[in-house]
VEXKOLMI-54978 format. One line per 10 residues: number of its first residue (from 1); their letters; for each residue y, z, x of C-alpha. Coordinates in pm, 1 decimal. Each point is the difference from the previous one (the first is absolute). Example, Ala and Ser with C-alpha at 12.3 -4.5 7.8 and 13.67 -1.06 7.14 Angstrom:
2
1	AS	-450.0:780.0:1230.0 | 344.0:-66.0:137.0;
! end
This chain:
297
1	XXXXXXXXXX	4378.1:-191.2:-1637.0 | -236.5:-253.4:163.9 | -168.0:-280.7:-167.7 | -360.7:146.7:76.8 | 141.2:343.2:-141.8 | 83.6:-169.4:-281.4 | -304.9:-184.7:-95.6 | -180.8:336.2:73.0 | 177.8:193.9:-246.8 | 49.1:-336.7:-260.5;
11	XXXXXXXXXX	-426.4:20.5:26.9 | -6.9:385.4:-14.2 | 165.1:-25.0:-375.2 | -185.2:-255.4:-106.2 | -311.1:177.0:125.6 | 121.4:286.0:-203.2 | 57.2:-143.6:-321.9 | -284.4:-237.4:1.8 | -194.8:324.6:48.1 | 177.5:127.6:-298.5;
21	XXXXXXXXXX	-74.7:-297.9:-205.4 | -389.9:6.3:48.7 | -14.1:385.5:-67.9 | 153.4:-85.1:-350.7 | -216.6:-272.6:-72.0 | -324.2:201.8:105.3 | 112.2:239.6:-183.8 | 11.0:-145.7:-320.7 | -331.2:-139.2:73.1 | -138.1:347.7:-1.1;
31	XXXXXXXXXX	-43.8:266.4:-281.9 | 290.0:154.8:47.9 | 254.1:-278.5:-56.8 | 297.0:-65.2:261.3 | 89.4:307.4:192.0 | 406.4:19.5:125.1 | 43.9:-94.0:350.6 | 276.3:219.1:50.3 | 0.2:354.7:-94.6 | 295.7:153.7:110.4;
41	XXXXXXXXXX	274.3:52.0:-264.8 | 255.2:-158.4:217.2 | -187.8:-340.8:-0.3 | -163.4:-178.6:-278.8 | -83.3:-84.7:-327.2 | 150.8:388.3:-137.4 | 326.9:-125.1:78.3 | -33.5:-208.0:-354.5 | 15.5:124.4:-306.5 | -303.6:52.2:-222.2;
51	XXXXXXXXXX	95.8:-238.6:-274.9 | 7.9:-281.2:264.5 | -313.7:79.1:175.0 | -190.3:-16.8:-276.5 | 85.3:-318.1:-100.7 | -134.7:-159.6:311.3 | -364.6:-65.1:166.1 | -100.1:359.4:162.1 | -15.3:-210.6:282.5 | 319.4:-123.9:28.4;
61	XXXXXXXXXX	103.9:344.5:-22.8 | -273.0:140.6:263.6 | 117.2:-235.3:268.8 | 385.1:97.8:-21.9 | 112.6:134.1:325.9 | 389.7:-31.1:-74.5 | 257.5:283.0:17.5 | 184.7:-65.9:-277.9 | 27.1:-205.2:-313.2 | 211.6:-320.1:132.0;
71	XXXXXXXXXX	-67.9:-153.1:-449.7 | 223.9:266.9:-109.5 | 285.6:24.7:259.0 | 27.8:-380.6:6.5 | 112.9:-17.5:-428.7 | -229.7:-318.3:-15.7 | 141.3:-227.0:-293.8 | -159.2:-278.9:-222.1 | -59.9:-281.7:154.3 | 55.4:95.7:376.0;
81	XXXXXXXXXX	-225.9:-138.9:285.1 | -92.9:304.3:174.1 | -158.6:-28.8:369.2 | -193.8:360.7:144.9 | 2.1:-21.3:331.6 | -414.1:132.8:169.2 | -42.2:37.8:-387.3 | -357.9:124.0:64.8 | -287.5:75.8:-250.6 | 307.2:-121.7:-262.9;
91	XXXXXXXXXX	144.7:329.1:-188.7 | 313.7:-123.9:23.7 | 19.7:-368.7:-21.2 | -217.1:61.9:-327.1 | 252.4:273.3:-113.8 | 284.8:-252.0:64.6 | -165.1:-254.4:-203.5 | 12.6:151.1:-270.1 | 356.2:99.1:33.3 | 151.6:-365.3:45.0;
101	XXXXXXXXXX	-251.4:-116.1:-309.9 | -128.7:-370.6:-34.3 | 288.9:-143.6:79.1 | 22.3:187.5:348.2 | -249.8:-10.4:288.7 | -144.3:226.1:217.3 | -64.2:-110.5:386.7 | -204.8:229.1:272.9 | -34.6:-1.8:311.8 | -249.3:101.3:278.2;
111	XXXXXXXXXX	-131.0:-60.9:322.0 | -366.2:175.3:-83.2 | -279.8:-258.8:-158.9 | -176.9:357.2:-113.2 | 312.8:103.9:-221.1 | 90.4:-319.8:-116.5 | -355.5:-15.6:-157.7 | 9.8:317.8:-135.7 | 377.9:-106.1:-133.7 | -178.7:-329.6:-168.6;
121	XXXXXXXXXX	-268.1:177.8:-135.4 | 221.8:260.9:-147.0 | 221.0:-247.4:-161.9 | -293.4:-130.3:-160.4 | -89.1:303.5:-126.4 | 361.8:60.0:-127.1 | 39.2:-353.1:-154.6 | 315.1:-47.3:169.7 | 132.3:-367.8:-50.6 | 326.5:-32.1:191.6;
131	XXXXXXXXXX	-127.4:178.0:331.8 | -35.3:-189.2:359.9 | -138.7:152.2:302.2 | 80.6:-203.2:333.1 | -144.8:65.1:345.1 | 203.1:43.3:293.9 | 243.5:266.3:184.1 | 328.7:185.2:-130.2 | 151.1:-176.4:307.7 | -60.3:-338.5:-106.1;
141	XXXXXXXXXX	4.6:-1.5:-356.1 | -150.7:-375.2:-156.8 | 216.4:-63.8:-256.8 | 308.9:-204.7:-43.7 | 358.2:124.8:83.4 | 212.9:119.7:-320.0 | -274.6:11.0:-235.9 | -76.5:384.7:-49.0 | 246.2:209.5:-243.3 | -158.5:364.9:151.8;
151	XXXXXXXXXX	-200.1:117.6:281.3 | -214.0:295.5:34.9 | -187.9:198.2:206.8 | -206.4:326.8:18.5 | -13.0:175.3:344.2 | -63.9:-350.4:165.7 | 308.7:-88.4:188.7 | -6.2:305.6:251.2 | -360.3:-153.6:91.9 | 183.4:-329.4:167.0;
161	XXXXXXXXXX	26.3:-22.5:359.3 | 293.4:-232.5:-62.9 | 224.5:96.9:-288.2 | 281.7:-173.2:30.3 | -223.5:-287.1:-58.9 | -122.7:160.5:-317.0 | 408.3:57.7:-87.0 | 72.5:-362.5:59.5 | -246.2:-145.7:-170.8 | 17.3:224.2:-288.4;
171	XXXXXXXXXX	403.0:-159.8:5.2 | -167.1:-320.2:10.5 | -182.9:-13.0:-288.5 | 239.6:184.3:-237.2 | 203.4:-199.8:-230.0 | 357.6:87.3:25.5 | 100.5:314.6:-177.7 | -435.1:87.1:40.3 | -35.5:361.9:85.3 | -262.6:206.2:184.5;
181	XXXXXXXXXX	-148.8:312.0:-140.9 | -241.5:153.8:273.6 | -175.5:345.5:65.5 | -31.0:71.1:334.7 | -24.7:305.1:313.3 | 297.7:66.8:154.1 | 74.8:227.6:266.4 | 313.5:249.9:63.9 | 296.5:-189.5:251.3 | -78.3:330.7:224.1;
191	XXXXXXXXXX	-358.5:-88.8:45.1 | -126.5:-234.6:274.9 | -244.8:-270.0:23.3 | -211.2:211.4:201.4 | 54.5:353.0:-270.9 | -75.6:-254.8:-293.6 | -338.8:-93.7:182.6 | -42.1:366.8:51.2 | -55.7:83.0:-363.1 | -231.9:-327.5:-100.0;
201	XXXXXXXXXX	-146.9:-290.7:137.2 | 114.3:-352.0:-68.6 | -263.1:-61.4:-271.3 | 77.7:307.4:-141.1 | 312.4:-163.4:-64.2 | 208.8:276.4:205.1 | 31.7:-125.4:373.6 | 137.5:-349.0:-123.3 | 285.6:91.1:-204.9 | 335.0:-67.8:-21.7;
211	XXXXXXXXXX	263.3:293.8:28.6 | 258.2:18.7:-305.8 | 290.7:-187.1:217.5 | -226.4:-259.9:184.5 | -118.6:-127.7:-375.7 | 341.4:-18.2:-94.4 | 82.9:-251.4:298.3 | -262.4:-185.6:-7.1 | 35.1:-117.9:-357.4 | 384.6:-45.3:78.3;
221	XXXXXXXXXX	-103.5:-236.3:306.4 | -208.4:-197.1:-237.9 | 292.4:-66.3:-227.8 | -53.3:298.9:-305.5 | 237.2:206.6:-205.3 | -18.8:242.9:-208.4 | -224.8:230.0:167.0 | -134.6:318.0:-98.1 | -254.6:188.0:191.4 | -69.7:308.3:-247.8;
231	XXXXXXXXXX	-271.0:260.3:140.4 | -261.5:144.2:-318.4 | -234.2:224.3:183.3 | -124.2:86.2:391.2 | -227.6:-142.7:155.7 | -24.5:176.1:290.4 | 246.5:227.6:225.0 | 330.0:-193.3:5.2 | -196.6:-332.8:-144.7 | 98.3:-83.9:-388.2;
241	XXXXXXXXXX	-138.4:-247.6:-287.4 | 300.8:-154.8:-70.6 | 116.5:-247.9:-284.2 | 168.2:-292.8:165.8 | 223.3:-238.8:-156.0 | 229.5:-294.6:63.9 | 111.8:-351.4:-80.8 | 14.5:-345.8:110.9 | 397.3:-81.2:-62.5 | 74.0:-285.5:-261.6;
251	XXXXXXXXXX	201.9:-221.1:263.4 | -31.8:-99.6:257.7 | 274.7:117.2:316.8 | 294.5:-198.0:-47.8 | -44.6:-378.5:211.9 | 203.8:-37.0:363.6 | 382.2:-196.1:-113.9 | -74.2:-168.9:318.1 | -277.0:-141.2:-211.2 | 154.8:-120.8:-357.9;
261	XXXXXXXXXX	103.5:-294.6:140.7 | -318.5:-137.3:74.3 | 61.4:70.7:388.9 | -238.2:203.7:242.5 | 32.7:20.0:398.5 | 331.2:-166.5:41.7 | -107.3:-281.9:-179.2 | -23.7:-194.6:-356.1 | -313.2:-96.4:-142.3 | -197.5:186.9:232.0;
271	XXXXXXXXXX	-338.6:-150.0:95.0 | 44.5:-305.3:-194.5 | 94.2:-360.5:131.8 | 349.7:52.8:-132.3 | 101.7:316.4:182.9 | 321.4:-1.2:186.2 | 194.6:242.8:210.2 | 249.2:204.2:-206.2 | 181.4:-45.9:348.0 | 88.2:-392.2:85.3;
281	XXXXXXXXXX	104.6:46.4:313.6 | -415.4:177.3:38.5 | -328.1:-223.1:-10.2 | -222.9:136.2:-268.1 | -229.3:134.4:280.5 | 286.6:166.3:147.1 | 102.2:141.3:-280.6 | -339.5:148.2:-65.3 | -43.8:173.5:363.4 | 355.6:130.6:-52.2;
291	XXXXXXX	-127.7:168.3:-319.7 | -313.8:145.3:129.3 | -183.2:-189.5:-260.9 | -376.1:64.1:-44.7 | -41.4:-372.6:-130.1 | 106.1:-224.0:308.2 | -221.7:-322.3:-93.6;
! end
C-alpha cells in the first residue's frame, strides 16, 4: 500500500467518524434527542444489553458504531487500567470504568477531535472519575511501555492501514501477563483481499480486514500467546464479528548463554573502556568484525 493511499484512507475514516460525531451532537441539540448512527443490527449500540445502555448518556450510546461488546469478552477486574483503542463517542471506555472501580482507570483513544469531544462531554454527563481520553493513532499509541493490564477495541483495528503496528504496540504497552480482549471483522482464509473489498468498503469496516489465519500471525509476530479468535455473528458473506483474545507472556524469551557472562560480539565489556577480546591472540576491533557486531565504536 502506498504512503499517499494510506493517508487517503487514514483521512477517509476520520472523515467518517468525525461525521458521525457531529450528527450525534446535533442531534441531541434538537427535539428529538440523539438519533443512532448506525442502524443495522450487525453494528452498533444493539449489540449491548439493555441494562447497560441505560445506564449511560443516550449519547454515548447513539454514537456506538462497534460490532461487538469488547467490556464483556475482556472479564475487566477491579483495579485494572484498561486502554480502548479509537474508543469513540466513549460507550466503552465508560462501561470499562465502571468495571475496574476507583481504584482502576479507564484510558481512550482516538484520532478524531469531533469524537473525543463528544467522549468528554459524555463523561461529564456520566460523572465518570477514573476515565482518560488521549489523542493520537492505534499505531502509535502515547503511553508508556508496560503500564496497561488490558486492551480493547471495538471494530477499530481492521480500520488500520498498518496493523502490525497496532499489534506491536498493543505488546508494548501491556504489562507482562496483560491480555487483549478485542471485537473485530474478520474474513474467511478462502476469501481474498480483493472478495473482502467486494462485500464492503474500508470504512465500512469490510475491505480492511484481517482473514482468521493472517490475525493469528500477526499477533504471533508481535510476541502474543494465547490467542483465540472466536466468530459471534456475520457480518457479511464469508466476513465474521469475531471475539479476539490473547496475552502478553510473563517472561521474557530466555537471554543468549553467549551473553551471561557479560560478553557480546567476541568481546568483554562491550562498548565500555574496559572491553577486551574474549580472543588474545584478536584486537578488540578484530574481534568485533569477526563477530559481525552491530556496535563497532
Amino acid at each position: 500500500m502506498s504512503e499517499q493511499t494510506t493517508t487517503n484512507l487514514r483521512e477517509t475514516v476520520r472523515r467518517r467518524y468525525a461525521a458521525a460525531a457531529v450528527k450525534v451532537t446535533e442531534g441531541d441539540a434538537a427535539c428529538c434527542g440523539p438519533q443512532p448512527v448506525e442502524t443495522d443490527d450487525n453494528f452498533g449500540s444493539t449489540l449491548y444489553g439493555a441494562d447497560e445502555r441505560d445506564t449511560l448518556p443516550a449519547e454515548a450510546v447513539a454514537a456506538s458504531l462497534g460490532c461487538g461488546n469488547p467490556t464483556a469478552v475482556a472479564e475487566l477486574r477491579e483495579g485494572e487500567r484498561v486502554l480502548d483503542l479509537g474508543s469513540g463517542g466513549g460507550i466503552d471506555v465508560l462501561l470499562s470504568a465502571r468495571r475496574v472501580g476507583p481504584t482502576g482507570k479507564a484510558y481512550g483513544l482516538d484520532m478524531t477531535e469531533e469524537m473525543l469531544a463528544l467522549a468528554l462531554a459524555n463523561v461529564a454527563k456520566a460523572g465518570a472519575t477514573n476515565v482518560e481520553f488521549l489523542k493520537g493513532t492505534i499505531e502509535a499509541i502515547p503511553l508508556p511501555a508496560n503500564t496497561i493490564d488490558v486492551v480493547i477495541s471495538n471494530c477499530v483495528i481492521n480500520l488500520s492501514t498498518d496493523k502490525p503496528a497496532v499489534f506491536a504496540e498493543t505488546f508494548r504497552v501491556l504489562r507482562p501477563g496483560g491480555r487483549i480482549g478485542v471485537s473485530d471483522v474478520v474474513a474467511d482464509d478462502t476469501l481474498t483481499p480483493d472478495q473482502r473489498a467486494e462485500r464492503g468498503d474500508y470504512v465500512g469496516c469490510i475491505a480492511g480486514a484481517l482473514s482468521f489465519a493472517e490475525y493469528r500471525a500477526g499477533l504471533e509476530a508481535a510476541g502474543f500467546t494465547a490467542i483465540e479468535i472466536t466468530p459471534t455473528h456475520p457480518v457479511a458473506d464469508g466476513m465474521h464479528s469475531a471475539i479476539v483474545r490473547a496475552t502478553k507472556p510473563t517472561t521474557a524469551p530466555e537471554p543468549d548463554a553467549s551473553a551471561t557472562d557479560n560478553s557480546c560480539c567476541g568481546v568483554t565489556a562491550c562498548c565500555t573502556p574496559a572491553e577486551q577480546a574474549t580472543d588474545p591472540s584478536l584486537t578488540v576491533s578484530e574481534a568485533k568484525s569477526a563477530a559481525g557486531c552491530g556496535c563497532q565504536g
